[in-house]
RODO-2510 file (C-alpha; in nm, 4 decimals, decimal comma):
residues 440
     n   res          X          Y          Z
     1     x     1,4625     9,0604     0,9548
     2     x     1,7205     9,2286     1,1718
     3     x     2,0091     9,4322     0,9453
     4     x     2,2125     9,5784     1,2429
     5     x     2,5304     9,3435     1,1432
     6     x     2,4893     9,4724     0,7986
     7     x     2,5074     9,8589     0,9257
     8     x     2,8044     9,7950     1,1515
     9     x     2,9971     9,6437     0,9084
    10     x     2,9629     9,8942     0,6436
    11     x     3,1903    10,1727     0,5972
    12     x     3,0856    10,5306     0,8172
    13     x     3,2283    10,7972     0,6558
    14     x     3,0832    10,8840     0,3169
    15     x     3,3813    10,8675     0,0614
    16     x     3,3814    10,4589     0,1633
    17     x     3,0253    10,4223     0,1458
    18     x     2,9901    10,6004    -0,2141
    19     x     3,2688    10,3992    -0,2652
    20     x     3,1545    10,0823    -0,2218
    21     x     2,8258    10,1917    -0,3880
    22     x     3,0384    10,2593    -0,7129
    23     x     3,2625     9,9135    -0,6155
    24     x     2,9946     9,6393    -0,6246
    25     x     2,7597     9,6927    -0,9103
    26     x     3,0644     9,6512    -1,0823
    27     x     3,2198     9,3884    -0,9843
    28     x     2,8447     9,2160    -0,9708
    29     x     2,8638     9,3119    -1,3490
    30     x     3,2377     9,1738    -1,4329
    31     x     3,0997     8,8578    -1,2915
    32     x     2,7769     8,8068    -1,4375
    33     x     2,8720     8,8638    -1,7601
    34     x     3,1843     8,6676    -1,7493
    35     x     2,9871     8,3639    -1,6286
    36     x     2,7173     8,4033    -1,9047
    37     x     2,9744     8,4805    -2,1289
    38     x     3,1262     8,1738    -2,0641
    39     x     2,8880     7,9571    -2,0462
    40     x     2,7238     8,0151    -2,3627
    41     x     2,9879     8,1098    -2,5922
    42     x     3,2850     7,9395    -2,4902
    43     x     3,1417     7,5858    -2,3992
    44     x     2,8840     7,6702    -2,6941
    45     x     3,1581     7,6963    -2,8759
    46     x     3,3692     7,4793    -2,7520
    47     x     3,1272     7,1966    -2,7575
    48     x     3,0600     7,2394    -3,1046
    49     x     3,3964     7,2571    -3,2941
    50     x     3,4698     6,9325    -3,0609
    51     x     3,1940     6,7695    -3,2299
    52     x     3,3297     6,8357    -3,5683
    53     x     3,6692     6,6572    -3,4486
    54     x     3,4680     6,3788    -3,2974
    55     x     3,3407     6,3040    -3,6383
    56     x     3,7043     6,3239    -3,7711
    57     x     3,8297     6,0778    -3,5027
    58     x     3,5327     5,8136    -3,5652
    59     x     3,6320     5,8524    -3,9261
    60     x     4,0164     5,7717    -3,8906
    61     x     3,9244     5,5073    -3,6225
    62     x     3,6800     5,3169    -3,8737
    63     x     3,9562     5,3086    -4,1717
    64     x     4,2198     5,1847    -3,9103
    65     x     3,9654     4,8584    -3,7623
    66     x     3,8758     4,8224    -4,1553
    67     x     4,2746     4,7185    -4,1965
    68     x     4,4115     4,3896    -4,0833
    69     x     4,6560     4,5054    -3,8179
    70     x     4,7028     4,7965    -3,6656
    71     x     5,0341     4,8628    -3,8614
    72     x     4,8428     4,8177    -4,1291
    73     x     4,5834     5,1048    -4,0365
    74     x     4,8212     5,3380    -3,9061
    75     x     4,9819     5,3500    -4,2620
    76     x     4,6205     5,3090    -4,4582
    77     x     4,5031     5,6371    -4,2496
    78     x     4,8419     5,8285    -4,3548
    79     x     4,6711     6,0682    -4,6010
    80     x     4,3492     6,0921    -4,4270
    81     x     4,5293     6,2674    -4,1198
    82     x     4,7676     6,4421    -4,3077
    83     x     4,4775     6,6126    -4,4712
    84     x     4,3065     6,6366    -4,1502
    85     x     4,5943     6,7638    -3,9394
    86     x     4,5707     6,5098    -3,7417
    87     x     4,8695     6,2777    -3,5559
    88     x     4,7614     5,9140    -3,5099
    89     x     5,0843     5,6611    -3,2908
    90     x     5,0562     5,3627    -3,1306
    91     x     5,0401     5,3977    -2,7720
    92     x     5,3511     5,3858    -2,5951
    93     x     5,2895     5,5286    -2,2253
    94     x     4,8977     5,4785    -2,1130
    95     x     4,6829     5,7645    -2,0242
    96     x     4,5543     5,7302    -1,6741
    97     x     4,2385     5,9318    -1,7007
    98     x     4,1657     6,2436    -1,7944
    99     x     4,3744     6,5356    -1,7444
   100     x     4,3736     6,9372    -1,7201
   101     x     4,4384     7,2297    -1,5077
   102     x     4,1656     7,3515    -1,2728
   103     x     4,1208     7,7288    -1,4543
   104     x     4,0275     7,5612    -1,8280
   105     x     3,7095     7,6645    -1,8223
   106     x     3,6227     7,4848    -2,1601
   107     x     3,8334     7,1914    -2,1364
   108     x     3,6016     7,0542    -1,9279
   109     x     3,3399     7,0646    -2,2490
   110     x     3,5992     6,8944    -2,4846
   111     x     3,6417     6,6212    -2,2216
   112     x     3,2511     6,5386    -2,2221
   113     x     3,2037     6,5830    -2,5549
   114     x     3,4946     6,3725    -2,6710
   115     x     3,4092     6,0939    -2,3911
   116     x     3,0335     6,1026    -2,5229
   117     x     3,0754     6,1302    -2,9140
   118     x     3,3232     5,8287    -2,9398
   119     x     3,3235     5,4829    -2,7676
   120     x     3,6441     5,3407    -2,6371
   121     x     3,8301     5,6589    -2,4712
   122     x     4,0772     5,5726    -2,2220
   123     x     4,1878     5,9357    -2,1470
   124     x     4,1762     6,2838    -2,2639
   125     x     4,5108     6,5271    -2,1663
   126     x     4,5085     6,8719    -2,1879
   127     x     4,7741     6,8912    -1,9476
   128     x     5,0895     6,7563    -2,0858
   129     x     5,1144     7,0022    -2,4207
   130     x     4,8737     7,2981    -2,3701
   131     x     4,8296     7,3790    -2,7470
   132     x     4,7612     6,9914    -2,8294
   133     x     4,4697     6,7643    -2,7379
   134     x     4,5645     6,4175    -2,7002
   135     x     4,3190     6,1434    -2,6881
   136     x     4,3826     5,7640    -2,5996
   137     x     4,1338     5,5562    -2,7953
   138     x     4,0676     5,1669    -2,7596
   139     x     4,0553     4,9936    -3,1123
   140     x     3,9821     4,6554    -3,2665
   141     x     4,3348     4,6108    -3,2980
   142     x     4,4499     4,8345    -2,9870
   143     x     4,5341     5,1367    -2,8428
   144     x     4,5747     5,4847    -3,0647
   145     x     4,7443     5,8170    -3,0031
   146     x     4,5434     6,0953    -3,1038
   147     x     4,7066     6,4518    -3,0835
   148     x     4,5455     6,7688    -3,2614
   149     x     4,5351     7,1408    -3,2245
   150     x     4,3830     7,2449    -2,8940
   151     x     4,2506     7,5481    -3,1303
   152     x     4,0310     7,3193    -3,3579
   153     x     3,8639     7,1941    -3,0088
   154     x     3,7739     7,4744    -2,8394
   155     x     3,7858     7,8727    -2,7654
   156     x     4,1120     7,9984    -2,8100
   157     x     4,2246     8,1405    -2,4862
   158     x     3,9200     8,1695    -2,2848
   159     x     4,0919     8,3439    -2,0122
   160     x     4,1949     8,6522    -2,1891
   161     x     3,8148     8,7488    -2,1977
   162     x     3,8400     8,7397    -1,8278
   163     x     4,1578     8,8495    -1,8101
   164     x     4,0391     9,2064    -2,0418
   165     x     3,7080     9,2273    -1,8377
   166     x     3,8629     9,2344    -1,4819
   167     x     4,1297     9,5209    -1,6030
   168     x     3,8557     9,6963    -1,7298
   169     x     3,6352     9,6991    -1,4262
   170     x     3,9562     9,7894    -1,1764
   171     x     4,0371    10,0818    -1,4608
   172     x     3,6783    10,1607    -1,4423
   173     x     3,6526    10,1606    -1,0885
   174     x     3,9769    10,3320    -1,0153
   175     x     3,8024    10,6407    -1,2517
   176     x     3,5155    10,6296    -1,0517
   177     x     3,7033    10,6572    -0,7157
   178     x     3,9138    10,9549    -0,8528
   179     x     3,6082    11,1314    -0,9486
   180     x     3,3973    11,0495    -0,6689
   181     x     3,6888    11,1948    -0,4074
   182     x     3,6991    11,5200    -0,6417
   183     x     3,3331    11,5633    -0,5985
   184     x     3,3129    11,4449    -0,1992
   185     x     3,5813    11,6914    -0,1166
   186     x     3,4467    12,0025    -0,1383
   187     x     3,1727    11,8142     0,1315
   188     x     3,4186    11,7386     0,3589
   189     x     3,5377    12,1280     0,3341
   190     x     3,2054    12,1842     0,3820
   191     x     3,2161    11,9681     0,6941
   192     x     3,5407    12,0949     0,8378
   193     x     3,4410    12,4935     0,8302
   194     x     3,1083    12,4036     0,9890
   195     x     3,3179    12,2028     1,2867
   196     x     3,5435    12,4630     1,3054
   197     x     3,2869    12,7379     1,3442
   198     x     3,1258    12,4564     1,6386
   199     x     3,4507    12,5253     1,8327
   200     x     3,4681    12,8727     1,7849
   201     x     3,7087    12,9310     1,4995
   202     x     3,6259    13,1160     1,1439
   203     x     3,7831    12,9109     0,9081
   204     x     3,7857    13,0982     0,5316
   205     x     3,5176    12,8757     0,3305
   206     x     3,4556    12,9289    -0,0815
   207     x     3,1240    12,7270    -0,1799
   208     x     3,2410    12,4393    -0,4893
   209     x     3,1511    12,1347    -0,6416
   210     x     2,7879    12,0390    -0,7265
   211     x     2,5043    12,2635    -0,7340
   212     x     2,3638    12,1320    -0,4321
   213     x     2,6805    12,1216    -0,2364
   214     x     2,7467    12,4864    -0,3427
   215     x     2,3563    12,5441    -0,2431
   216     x     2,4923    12,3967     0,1320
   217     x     2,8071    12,6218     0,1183
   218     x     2,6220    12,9331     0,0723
   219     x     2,3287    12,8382     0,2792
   220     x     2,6073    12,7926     0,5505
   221     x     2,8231    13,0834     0,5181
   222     x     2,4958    13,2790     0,5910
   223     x     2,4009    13,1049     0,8766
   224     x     2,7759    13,1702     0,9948
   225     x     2,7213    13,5558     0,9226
   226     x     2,3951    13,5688     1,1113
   227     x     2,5407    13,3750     1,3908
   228     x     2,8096    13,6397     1,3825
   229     x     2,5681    13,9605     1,3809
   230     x     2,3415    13,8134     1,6775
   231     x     2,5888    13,7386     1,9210
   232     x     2,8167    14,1162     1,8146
   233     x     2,4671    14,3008     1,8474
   234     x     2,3692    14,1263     2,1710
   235     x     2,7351    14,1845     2,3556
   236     x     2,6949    14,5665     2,2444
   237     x     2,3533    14,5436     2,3680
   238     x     2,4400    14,3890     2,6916
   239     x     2,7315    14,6349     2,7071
   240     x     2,5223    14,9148     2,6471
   241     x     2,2810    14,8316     2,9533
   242     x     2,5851    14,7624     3,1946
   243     x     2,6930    15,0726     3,0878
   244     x     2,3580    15,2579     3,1770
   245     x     2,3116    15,0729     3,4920
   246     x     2,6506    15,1128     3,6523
   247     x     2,6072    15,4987     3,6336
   248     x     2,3405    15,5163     3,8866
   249     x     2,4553    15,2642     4,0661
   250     x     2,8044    15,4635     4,1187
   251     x     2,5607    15,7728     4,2661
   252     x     2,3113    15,5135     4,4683
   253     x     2,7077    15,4273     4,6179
   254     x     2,7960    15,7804     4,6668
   255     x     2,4574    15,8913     4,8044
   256     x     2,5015    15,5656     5,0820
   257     x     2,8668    15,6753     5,1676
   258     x     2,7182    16,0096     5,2547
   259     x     2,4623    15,8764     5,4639
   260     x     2,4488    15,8329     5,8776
   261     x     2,5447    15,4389     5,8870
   262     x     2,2579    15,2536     6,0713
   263     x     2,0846    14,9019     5,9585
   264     x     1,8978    15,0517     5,6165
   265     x     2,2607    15,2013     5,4844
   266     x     2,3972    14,8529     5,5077
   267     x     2,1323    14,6284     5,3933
   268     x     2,1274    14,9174     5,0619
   269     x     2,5310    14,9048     5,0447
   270     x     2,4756    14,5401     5,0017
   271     x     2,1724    14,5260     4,7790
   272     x     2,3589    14,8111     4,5098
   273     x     2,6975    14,5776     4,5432
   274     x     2,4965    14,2769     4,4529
   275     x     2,3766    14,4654     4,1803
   276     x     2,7372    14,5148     4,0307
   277     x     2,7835    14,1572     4,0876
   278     x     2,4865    14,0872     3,9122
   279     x     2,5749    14,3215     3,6077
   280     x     2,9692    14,1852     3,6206
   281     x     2,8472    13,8246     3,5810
   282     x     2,5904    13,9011     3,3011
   283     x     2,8420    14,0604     3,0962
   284     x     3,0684    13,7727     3,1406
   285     x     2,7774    13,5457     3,0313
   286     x     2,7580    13,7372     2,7176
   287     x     3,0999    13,7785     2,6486
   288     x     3,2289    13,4143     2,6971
   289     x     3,2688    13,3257     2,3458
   290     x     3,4435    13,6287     2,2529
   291     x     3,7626    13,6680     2,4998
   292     x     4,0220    13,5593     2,2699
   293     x     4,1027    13,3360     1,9258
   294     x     4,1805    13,0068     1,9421
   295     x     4,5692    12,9643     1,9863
   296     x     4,7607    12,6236     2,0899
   297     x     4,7632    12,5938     2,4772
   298     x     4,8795    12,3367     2,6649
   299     x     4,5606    12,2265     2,9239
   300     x     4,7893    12,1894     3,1926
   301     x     4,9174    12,5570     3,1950
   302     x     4,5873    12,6434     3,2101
   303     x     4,4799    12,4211     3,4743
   304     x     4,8028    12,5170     3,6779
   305     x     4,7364    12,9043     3,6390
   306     x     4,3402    12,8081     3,8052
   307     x     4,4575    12,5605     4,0870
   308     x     4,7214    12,8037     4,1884
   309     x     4,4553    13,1226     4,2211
   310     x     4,2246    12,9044     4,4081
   311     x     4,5678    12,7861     4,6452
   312     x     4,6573    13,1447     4,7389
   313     x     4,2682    13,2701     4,7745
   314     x     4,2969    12,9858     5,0609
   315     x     4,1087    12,6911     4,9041
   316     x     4,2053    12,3610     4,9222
   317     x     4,2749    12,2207     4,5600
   318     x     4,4592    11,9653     4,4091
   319     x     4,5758    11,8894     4,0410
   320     x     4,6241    11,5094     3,8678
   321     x     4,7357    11,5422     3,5219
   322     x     4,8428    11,2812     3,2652
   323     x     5,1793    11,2838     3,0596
   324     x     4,9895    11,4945     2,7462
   325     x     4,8696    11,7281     2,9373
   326     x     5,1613    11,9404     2,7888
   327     x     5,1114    11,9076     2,4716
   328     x     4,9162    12,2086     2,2794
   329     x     4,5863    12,2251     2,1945
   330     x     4,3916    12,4827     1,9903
   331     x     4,1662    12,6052     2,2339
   332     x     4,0731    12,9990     2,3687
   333     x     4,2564    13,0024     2,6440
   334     x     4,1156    13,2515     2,8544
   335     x     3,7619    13,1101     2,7582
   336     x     3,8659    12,8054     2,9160
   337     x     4,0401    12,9685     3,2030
   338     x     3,7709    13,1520     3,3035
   339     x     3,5245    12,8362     3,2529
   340     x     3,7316    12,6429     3,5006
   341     x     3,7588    12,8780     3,7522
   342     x     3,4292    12,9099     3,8011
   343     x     3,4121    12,5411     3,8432
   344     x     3,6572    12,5440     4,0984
   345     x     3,5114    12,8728     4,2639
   346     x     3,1684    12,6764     4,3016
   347     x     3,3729    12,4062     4,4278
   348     x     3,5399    12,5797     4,7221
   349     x     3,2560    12,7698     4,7465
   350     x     2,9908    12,4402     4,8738
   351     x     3,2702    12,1887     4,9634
   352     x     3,5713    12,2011     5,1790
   353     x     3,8241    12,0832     4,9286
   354     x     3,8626    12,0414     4,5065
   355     x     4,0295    11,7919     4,3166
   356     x     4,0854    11,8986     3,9431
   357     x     4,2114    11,6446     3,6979
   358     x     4,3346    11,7093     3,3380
   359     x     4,2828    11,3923     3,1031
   360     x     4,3489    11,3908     2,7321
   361     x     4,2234    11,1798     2,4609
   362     x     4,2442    11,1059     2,1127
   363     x     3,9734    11,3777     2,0179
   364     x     3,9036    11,5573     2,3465
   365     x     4,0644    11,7339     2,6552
   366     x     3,8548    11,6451     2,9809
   367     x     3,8899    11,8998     3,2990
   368     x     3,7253    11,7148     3,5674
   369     x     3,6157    11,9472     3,8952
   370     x     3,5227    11,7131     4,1905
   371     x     3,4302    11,8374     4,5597
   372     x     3,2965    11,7581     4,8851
   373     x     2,9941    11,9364     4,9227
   374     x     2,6396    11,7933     4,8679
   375     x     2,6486    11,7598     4,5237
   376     x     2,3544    11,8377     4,2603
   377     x     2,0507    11,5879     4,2305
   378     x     2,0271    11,4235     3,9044
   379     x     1,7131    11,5308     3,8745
   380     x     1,8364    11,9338     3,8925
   381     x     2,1729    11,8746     3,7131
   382     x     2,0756    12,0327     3,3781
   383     x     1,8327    12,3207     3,6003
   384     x     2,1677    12,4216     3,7631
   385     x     2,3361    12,4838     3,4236
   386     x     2,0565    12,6900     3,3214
   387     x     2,0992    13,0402     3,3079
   388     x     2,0372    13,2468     3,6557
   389     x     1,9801    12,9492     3,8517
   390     x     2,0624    12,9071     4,1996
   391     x     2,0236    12,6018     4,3574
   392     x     2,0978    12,7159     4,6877
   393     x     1,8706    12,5382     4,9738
   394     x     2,0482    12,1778     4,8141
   395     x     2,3939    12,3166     4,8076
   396     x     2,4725    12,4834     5,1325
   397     x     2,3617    12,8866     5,1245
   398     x     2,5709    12,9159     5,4056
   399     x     2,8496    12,9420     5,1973
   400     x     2,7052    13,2596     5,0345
   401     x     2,5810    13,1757     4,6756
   402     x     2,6289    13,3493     4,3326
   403     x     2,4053    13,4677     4,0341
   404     x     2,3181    13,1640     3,8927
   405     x     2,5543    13,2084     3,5974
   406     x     2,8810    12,9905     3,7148
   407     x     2,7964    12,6964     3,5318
   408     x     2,6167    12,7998     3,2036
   409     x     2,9085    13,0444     3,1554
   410     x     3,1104    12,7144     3,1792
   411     x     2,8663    12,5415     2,9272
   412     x     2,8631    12,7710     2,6606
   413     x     3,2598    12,7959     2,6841
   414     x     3,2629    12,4109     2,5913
   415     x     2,9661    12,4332     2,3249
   416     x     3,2082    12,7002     2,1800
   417     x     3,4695    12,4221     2,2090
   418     x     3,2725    12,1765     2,0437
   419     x     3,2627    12,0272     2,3563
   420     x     2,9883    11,9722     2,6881
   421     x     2,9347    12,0242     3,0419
   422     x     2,8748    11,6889     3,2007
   423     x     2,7857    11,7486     3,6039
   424     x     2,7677    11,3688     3,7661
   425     x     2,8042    11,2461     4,1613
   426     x     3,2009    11,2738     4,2395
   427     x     3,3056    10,8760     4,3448
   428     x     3,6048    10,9772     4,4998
   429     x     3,4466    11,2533     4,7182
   430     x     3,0728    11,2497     4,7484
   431     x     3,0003    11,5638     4,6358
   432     x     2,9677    11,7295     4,2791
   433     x     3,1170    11,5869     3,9503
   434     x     3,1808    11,8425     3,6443
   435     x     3,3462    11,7130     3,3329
   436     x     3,4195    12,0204     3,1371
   437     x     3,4918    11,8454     2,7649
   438     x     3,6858    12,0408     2,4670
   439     x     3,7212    11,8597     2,1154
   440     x     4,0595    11,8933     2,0453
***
């Protein structure tokens, strides 16, 4: 049997779910027992103290066919119903049926006993007067009036029972709720420091609330500090090797300078400078995530500050945004910055033109890169975002190529946004497609 339409319509976050975990057993419960409750004490009840008055009734109605007349009997049963409680007139206005409102629960049980214990009702109403039972009964002389206490009949007030048992499950159940948001919250703190610490921001975290969720908190907070020690101790590392590397490379440049200039001096010049590119763009691979803390930024100064260094390097880029563009965002803006402009560098680098479009949504901030160049196949599109990857025979060498590094440093800018780097064939264009997507 297929439960999908069950899952979709139940709630997705976890207070709701908990919630209605806590909500239906007991409301299941209120009902239950106020059914079975019912049904065997109240028309158990109810059903027997009528059957008492049914004997009472047959009782007055024999003495008043044992007189005459019905005058007669009316007066003969005098005593007998004023020891009985009882109020026996001659019918002035006939019953038409049997009345009652649609919530008493036991009157229905007074009606079936009455009808079935005597012969002769006309009607039972337990609408007109409430508190009072009146029964029209055919006699040998004629019609009677019987009116008695509804209390001698049947339950008294059957619906405070249900009444007292829903307050008491909504009390209940409004307890539960308060306690089950004090002990969900210090999830959802949980929750928010560890989506925080996705997009790049230390958020001060204490561990609380049940043992396990404290176990989660702690066992969190030390993944957060090892996180923290890997990526410091591999930027000092990788700082430490640029450092070593660029000094010889600074003499290997000084030695060339020096030298008679002929074919081998060049081709050297060029290998040592692509060696500083090299180092340059390896440092800024291992330094993405740590250029800045996350302030608010509006994208579209930071898309305007990239389009307009592309425009006066000589490219050919153009800028859509939408009206929200403006409004700030908590992002790290130079993270970003620099992540976009590498977009737009590979761009202008393998097409002839860019188009760069700023979109923002309810929960993310979309910079879209499209060109005119030959695009990525789908089948290489996560290769090319792979560290020190060149795809350069499908994207145009011609245009002189990088170290590989472009796009992942992109990437890992967005994972540190919470976001992803989604490359796709540009529609508009023909060439290359890169969504760079920041939670917001």
């Amino acid at each position: 049997m297929n439960f999908d339409w069950l899952k979709r319509s139940m709630p997705r976050g976890l207070y709701g779910r908990a919630a209605l975990i806590v909500a239906i057993p007991v409301a299941v419960l209120v009902v239950v027992v106020s059914l079975v409750f019912i049904q065997r004490h109240f028309e158990d009840v109810t059903r027997q103290l009528t059957r008492g008055m049914v004997l009472e009734i047959r009782e007055i109605v024999e003495e008043i066919e044992a007189a005459p007349d019905l005058n007669a009997g009316l007066i003969a049963v005098m005593p007998l119903t004023e020891t009985l409680d009882i109020k026996v007139n001659e019918v002035v206005t006939r019953l038409s049926g049997d009345q009652r409102v649609f919530y008493d629960v036991s009157g229905r049980a007074v009606i079936d006993t009455l009808r079935t214990g005597l012969s002769g009702v006309q009607g039972v109403d337990l609408l007109t007067s409430g508190r009072h039972v009146l029964v029209q009964i055919d006699t040998a002389h004629g019609a009677v009036l019987i009116d008695f206490s509804r209390r001698r009949a049947s339950a008294s007030n059957p619906h405070q029972f249900l009444v007292l048992m829903a307050t008491i499950g909504v009390l209940m159940t409004g307890i539960a709720f308060l306690y089950l948001r004090n002990q969900l919250r210090p999830i959802t703190r949980l929750a928010e420091a560890a989506e925080a610490f996705g997009k790049g921001r230390v958020e001060p975290y204490k561990p609380s609330g049940a043992l396990e969720v404290r176990a989660a908190g702690r066992a969190f907070l030390d993944m957060r500090n090892r996180i923290d020690r890997q990526i410091e101790q591999r930027t000092l590392m990788l700082s430490g090797v640029s450092h070593d590397l660029r000094t010889p490379l600074t003499r290997m440049k000084l030695a060339l300078s020096m030298m008679p200039p002929d074919a081998d001096v060049a081709a050297m010049q060029r290998d040592v400078t692509d060696m500083e590119n090299l180092i340059a763009a390896f440092l800024d691979f291992a330094r993405s995530d740590q250029l800045d803390d996350p302030l608010p930024v509006a994208p579209a100064g930071l898309a305007e500050s990239v389009v307009e260094k592309a425009v006066r390097g000589g490219g050919a880029v153009s800028l859509t945004m939408d009206d929200e563009s403006d409004t700030p965002v908590v992002l790290r803006g130079m993270a970003v910055e620099r992540a976009l402009g590498n977009l737009v560098g590979n761009a202008l680098r393998y097409g002839t033109r860019a188009d760069v479009t700023v979109t923002m949504l309810p929960r993310q901030v979309i910079f879209t890169v499209e060109d005119d160049g030959p695009g990525i196949s789908e089948g290489q599109r996560e290769q090319a975002m792979s560290p020190f990857v060149r795809l350069d025979p499908a994207r145009n060498q011609d245009r002189g190529s990088g170290v590989g590094l472009g796009l992942s440093i992109a990437r890992d800018i967005a994972q540190g946004h919470g976001g992803t780097l989604r490359l796709d064939r540009s529609r508009s264009l023909g060439g290359l497609r890169a969504d760079l997507v920041l939670a917001r």
